[in-house]
MIKEZA-572952 format. One record per atom (N, C-alpha, C): x, y negated, z negated; residue in one letter; atom name. Coordinates in steps of 0.1 Angstrom, whole numbers, plus 5000, padded with zeros to 4 digits. Example, Ala and Ser with C-alpha at 12.3 -4.5 7.8 and 13.67 -1.06 7.14 Angstrom:
      x      y      z   residu   atome
   5132   5057   4922        a       N
   5123   5045   4922        a      CA
   5132   5033   4922        a       C
   5128   5022   4929        s       N
   5137   5011   4929        s      CA
   5129   5000   4921        s       C
This chain:
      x      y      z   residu   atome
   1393   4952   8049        x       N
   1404   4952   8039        x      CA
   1404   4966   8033        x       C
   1417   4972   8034        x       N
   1417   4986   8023        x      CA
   1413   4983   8009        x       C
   1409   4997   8008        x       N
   1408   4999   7987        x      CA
   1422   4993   7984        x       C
   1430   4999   7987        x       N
   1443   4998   7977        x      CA
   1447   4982   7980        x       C
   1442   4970   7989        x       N
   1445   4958   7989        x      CA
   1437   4949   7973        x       C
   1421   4954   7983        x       N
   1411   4948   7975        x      CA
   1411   4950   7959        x       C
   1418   4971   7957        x       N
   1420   4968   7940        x      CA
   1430   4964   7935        x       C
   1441   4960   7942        x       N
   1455   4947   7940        x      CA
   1448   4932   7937        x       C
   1445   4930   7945        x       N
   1437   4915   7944        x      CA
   1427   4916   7929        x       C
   1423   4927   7926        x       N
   1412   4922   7917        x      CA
   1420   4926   7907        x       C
   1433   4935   7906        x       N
   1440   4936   7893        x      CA
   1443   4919   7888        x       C
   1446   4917   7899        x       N
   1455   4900   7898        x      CA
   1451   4893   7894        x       C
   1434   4890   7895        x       N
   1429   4885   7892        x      CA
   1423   4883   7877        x       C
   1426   4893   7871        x       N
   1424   4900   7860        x      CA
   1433   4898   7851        x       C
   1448   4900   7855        x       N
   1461   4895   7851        x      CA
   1464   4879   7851        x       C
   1457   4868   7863        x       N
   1458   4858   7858        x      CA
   1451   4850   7852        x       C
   1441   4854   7849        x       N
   1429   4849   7839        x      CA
   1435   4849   7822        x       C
   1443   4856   7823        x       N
   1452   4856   7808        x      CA
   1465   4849   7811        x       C
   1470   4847   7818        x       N
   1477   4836   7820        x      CA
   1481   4822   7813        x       C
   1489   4821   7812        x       N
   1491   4808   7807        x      CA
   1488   4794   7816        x       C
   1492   4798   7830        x       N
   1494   4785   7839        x      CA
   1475   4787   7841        x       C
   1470   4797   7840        x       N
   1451   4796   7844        x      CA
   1445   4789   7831        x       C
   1453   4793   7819        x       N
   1442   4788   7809        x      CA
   1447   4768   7807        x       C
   1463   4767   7812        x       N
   1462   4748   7812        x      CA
   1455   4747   7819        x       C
   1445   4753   7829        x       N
   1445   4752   7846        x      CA
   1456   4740   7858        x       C
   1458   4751   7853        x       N
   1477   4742   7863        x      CA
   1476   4749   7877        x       C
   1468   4764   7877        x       N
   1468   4772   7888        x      CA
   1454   4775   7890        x       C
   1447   4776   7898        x       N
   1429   4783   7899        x      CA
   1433   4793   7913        x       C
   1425   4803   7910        x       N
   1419   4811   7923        x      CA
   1403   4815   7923        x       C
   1401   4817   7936        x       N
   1384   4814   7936        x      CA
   1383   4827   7943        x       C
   1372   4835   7946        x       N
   1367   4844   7958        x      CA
   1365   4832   7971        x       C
   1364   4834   7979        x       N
   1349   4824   7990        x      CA
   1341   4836   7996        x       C
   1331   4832   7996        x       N
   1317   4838   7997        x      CA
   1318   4854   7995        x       C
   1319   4854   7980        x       N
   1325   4867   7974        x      CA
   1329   4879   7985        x       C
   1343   4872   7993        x       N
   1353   4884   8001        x      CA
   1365   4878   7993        x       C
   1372   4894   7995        x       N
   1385   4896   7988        x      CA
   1398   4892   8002        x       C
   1390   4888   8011        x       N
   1400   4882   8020        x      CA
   1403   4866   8021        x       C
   1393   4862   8017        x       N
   1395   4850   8017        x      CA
   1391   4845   8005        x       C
   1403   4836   8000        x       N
   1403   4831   7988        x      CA
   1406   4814   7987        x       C
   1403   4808   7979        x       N
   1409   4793   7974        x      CA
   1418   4792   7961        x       C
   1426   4787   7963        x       N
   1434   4785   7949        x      CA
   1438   4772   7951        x       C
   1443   4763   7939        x       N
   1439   4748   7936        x      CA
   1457   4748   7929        x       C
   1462   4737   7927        x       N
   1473   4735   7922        x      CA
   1474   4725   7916        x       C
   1478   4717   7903        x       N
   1477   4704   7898        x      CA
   1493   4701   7901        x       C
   1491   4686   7909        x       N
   1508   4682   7911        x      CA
   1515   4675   7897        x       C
   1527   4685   7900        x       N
   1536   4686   7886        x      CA
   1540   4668   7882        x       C
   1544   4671   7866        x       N
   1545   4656   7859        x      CA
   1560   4650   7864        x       C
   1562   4639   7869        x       N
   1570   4636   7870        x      CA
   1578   4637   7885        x       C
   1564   4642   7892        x       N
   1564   4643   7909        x      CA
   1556   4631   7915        x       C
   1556   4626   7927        x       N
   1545   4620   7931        x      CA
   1535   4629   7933        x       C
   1536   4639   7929        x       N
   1520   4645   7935        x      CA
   1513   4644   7919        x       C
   1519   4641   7909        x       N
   1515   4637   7896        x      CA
   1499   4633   7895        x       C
   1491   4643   7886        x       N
   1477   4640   7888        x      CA
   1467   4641   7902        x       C
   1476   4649   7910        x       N
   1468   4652   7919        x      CA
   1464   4666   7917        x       C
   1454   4676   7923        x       N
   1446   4686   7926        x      CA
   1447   4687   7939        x       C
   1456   4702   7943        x       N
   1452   4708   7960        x      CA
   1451   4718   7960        x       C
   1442   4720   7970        x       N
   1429   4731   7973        x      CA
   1436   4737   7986        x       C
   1440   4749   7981        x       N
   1450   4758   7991        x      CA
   1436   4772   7997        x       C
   1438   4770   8012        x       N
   1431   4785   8024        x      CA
   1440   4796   8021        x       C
   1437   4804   8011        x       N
   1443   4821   8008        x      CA
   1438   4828   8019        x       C
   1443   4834   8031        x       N
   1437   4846   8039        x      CA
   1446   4851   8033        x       C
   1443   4864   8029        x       N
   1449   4881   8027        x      CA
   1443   4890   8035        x       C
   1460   4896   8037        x       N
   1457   4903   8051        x      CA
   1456   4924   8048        x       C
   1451   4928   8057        x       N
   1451   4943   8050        x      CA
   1458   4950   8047        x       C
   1471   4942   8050        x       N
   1484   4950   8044        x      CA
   1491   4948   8032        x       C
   1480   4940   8028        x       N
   1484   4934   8013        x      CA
   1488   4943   8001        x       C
   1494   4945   7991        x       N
   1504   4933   7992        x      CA
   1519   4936   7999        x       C
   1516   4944   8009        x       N
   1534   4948   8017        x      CA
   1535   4939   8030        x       C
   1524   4926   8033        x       N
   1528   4913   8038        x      CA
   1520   4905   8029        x       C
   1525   4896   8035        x       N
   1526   4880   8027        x      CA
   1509   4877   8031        x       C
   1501   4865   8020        x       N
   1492   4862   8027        x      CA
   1497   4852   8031        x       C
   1488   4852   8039        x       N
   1487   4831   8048        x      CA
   1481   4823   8041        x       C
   1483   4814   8038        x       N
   1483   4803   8027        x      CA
   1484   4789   8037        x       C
   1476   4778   8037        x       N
   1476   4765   8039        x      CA
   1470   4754   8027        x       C
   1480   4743   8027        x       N
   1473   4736   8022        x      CA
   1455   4729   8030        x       C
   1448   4728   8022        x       N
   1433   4725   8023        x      CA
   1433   4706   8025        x       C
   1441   4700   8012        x       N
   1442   4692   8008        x      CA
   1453   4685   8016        x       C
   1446   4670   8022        x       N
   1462   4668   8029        x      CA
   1471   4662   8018        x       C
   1487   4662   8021        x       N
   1496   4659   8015        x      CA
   1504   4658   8022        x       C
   1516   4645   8016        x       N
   1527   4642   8025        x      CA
   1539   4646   8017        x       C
   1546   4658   8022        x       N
   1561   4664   8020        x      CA
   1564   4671   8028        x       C
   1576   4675   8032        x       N
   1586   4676   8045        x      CA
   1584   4693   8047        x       C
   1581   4701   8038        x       N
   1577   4716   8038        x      CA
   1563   4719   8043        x       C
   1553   4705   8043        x       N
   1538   4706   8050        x      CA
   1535   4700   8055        x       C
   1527   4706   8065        x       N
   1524   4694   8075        x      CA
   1515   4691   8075        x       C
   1514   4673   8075        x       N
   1504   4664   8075        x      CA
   1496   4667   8084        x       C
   1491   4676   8093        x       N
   1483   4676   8102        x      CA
   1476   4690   8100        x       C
   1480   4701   8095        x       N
   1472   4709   8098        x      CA
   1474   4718   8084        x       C
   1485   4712   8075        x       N
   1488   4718   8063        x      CA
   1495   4730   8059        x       C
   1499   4738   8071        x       N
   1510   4745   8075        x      CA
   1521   4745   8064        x       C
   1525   4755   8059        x       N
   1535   4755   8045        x      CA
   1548   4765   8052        x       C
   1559   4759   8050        x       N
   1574   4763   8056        x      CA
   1579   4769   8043        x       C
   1580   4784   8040        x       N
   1583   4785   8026        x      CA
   1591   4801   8027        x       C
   1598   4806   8027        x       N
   1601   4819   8026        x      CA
   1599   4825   8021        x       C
   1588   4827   8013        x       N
   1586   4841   8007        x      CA
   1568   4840   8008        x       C
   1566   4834   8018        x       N
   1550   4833   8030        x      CA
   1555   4839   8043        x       C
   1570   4842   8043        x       N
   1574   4850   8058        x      CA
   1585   4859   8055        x       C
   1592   4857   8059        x       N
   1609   4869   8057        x      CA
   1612   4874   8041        x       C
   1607   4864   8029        x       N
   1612   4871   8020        x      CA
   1596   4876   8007        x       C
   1589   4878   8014        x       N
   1580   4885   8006        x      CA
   1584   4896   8002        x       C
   1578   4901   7990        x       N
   1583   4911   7984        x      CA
   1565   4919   7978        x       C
   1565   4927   7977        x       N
   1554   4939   7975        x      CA
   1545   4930   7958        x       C
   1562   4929   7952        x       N
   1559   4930   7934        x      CA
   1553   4913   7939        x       C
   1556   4904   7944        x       N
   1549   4895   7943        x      CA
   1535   4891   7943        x       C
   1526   4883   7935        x       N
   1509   4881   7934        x      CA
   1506   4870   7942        x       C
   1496   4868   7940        x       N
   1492   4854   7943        x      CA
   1498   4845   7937        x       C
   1492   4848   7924        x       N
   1501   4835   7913        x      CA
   1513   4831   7912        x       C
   1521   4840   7919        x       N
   1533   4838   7926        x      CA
   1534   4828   7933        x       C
   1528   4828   7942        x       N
   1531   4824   7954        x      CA
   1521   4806   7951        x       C
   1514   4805   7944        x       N
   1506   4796   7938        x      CA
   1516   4787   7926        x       C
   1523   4794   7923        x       N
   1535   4789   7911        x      CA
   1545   4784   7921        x       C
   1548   4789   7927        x       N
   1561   4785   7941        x      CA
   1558   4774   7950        x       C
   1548   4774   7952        x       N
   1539   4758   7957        x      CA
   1541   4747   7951        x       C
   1537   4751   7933        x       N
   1538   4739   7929        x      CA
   1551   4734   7925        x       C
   1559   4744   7923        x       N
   1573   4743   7925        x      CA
   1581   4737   7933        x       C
   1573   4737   7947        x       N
   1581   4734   7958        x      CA
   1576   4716   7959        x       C
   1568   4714   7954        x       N
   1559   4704   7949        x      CA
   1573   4693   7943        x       C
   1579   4702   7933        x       N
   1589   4694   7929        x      CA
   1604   4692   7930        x       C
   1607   4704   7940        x       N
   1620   4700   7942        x      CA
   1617   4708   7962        x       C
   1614   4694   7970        x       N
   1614   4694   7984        x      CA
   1628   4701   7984        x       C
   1628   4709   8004        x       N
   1636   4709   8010        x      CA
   1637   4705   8027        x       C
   1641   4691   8031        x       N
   1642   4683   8036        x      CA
   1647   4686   8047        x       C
   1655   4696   8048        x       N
   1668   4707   8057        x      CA
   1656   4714   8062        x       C
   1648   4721   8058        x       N
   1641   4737   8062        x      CA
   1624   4727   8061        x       C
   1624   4714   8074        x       N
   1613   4708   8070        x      CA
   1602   4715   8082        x       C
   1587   4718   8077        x       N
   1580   4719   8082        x      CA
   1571   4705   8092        x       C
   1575   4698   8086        x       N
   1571   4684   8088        x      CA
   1584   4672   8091        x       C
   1588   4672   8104        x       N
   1597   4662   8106        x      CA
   1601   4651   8104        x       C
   1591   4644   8106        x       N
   1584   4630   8104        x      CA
   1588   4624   8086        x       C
   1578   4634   8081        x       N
   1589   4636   8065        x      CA
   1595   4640   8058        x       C
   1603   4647   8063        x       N
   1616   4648   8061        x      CA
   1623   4636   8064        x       C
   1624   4634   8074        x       N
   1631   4621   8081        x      CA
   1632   4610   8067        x       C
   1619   4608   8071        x       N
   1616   4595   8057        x      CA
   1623   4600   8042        x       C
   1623   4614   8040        x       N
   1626   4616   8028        x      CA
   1642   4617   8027        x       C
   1648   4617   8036        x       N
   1661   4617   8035        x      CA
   1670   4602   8039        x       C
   1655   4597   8051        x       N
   1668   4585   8051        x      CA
   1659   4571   8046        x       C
   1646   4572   8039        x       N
   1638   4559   8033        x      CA
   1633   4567   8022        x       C
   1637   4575   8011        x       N
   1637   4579   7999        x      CA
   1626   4574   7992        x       C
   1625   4559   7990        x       N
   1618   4551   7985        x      CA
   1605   4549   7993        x       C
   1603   4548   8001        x       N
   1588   4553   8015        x      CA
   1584   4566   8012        x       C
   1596   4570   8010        x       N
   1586   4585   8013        x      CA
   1580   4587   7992        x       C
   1587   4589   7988        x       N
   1576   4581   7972        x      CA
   1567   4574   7970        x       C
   1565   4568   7979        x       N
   1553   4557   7980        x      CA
   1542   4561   7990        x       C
   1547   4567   7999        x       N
   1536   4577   8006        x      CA
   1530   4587   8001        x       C
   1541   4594   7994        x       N
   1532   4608   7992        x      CA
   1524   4599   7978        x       C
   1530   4596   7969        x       N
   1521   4591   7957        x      CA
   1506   4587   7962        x       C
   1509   4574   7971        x       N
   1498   4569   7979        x      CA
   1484   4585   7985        x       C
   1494   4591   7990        x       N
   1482   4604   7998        x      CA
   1475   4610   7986        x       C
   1486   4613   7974        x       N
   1481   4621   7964        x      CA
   1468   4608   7956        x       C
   1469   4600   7958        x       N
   1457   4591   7954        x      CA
   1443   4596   7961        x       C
   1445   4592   7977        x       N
   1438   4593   7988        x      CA
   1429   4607   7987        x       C
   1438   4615   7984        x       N
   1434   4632   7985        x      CA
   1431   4639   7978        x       C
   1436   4636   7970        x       N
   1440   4646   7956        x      CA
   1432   4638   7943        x       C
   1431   4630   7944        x       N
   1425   4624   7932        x      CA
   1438   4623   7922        x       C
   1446   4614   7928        x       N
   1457   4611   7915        x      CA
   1446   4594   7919        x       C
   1451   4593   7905        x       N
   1448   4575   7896        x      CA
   1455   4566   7905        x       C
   1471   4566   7908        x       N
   1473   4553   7910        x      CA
   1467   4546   7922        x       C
   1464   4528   7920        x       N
   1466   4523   7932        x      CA
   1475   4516   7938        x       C
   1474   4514   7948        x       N
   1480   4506   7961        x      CA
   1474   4496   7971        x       C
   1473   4486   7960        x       N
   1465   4480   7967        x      CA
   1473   4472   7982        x       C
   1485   4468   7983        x       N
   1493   4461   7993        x      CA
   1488   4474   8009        x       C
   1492   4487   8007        x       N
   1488   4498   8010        x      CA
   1475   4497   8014        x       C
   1464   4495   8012        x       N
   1449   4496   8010        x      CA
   1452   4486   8025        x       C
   1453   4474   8021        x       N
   1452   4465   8027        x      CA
   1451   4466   8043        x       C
   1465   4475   8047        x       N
   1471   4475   8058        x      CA
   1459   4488   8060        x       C
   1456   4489   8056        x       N
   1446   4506   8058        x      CA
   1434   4499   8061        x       C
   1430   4488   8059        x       N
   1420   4483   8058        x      CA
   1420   4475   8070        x       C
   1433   4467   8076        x       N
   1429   4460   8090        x      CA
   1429   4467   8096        x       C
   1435   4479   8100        x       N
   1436   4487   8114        x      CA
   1419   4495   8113        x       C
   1413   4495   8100        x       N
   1398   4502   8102        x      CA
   1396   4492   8109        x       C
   1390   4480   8106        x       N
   1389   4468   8105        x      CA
   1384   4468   8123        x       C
   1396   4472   8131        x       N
   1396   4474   8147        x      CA
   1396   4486   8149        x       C
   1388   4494   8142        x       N
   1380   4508   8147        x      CA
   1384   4516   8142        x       C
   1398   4514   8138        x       N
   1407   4532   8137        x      CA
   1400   4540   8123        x       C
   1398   4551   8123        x       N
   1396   4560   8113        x      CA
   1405   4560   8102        x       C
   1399   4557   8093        x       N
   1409   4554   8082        x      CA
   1422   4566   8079        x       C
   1417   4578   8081        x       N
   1427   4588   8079        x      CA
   1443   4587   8091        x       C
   1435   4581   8103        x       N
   1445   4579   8112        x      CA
   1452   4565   8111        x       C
   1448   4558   8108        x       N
   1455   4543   8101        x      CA
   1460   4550   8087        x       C
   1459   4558   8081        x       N
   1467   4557   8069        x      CA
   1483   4567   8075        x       C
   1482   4579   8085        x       N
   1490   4586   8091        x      CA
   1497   4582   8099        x       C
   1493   4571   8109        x       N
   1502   4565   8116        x      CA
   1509   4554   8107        x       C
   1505   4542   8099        x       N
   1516   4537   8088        x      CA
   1525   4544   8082        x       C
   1519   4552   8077        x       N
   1527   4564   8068        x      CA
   1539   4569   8078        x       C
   1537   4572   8094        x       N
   1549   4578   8097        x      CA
   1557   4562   8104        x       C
   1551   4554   8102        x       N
   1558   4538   8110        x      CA
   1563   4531   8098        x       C
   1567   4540   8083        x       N
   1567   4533   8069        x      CA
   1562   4524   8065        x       C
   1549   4525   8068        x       N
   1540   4510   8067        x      CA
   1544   4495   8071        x       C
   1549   4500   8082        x       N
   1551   4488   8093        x      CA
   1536   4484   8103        x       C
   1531   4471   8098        x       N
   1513   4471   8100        x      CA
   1513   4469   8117        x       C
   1532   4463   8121        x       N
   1530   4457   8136        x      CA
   1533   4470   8144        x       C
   1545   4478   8137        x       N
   1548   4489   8147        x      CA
   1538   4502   8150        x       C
   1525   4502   8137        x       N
   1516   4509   8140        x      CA
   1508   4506   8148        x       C
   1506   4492   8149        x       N
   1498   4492   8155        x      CA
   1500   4490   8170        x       C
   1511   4492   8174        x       N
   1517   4496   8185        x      CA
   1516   4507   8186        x       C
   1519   4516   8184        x       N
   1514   4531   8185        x      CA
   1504   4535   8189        x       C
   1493   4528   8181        x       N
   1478   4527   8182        x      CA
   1472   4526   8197        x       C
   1475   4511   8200        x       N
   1475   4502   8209        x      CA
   1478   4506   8220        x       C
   1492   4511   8223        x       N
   1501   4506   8239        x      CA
   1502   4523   8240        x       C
């Protein structure tokens, strides 16, 4: 990493510690294993989202051209919305590619997550699957993501009807992460997953 990266990063870090969104802790950033390359930052999902009372734990690599490219950012934490993908956490966001800008921070780009948190875009989806649901089963796809942000995130609510179906397909071996991923993309349809499964 250059000087002129690593002393960007630690201005920022310096600048968001007085922050408003660090001291609700609505936003965190971490070192990992004190390098200025690799970082963790955490996000509380916004009120009045299904990600509501959840915590996600986002992979910061910063790259040595920082800040005149974007870092790479994944969510850590899985989550179900149409900009990330349930599988590897991959974030579809433009200004993580074509529209970074130099003046942008982390906290930026850590604010714009949780942002994106609350107002999806369904059109420019990283995740097909939901998108789909979120455009044409509105009401599934609220009930999923709420449901994951339980699962993952440590949001409160339960589900128990949800639990259930999660619980026969363990029941006949399946990994619970993958019985909750296949309902989730079969809208918790318990027969058509398990045809997926199965055949």
């Amino acid at each position: 990493m250059t000087n002129m990266a690593e002393a960007r990063i630690k201005r920022e870090f310096k600048e968001a510690l007085s922050g408003e969104e660090f001291r609700q802790c609505l936003i965190k950033m971490e070192l990992v294993n004190d390098s200025w390359t690799e970082l963790r930052g955490e996000i509380t999902g916004p009120r009045g989202t299904p990600y509501e009372g959840g915590k996600f734990v986002l992979e910061i690599k910063v790259p040595d051209k920082y800040p005149f490219s974007p870092p790479e950012v994944r969510f850590m934490t899985r989550i179900w919305h149409p900009n990330i993908s349930s599988v590897t956490g991959a974030i579809r966001m433009d200004i993580l590619k074509d529209h970074w800008a130099a003046a942008m921070t982390l906290s930026t780009v850590l604010l714009s997550l949780q942002g994106m948190l609350t107002a999806a875009e369904p059109d420019d989806w990283q995740d097909f699957v939901v998108a789909y649901q979120f455009k044409k089963r509105h009401d599934l796809f609220l009930l999923t993501a709420k449901h994951w942000t339980s699962a993952y995130a440590g949001g409160s609510r339960t589900f128990p009807d949800l639990d259930l179906k999660i619980e026969r397909l363990k029941d006949m071996g399946i990994d619970e992460h993958k019985a909750r991923a296949v309902l989730s993309k079969e809208n918790w349809d318990l027969e058509r997953a398990a045809d997926c499964l199965f055949i």
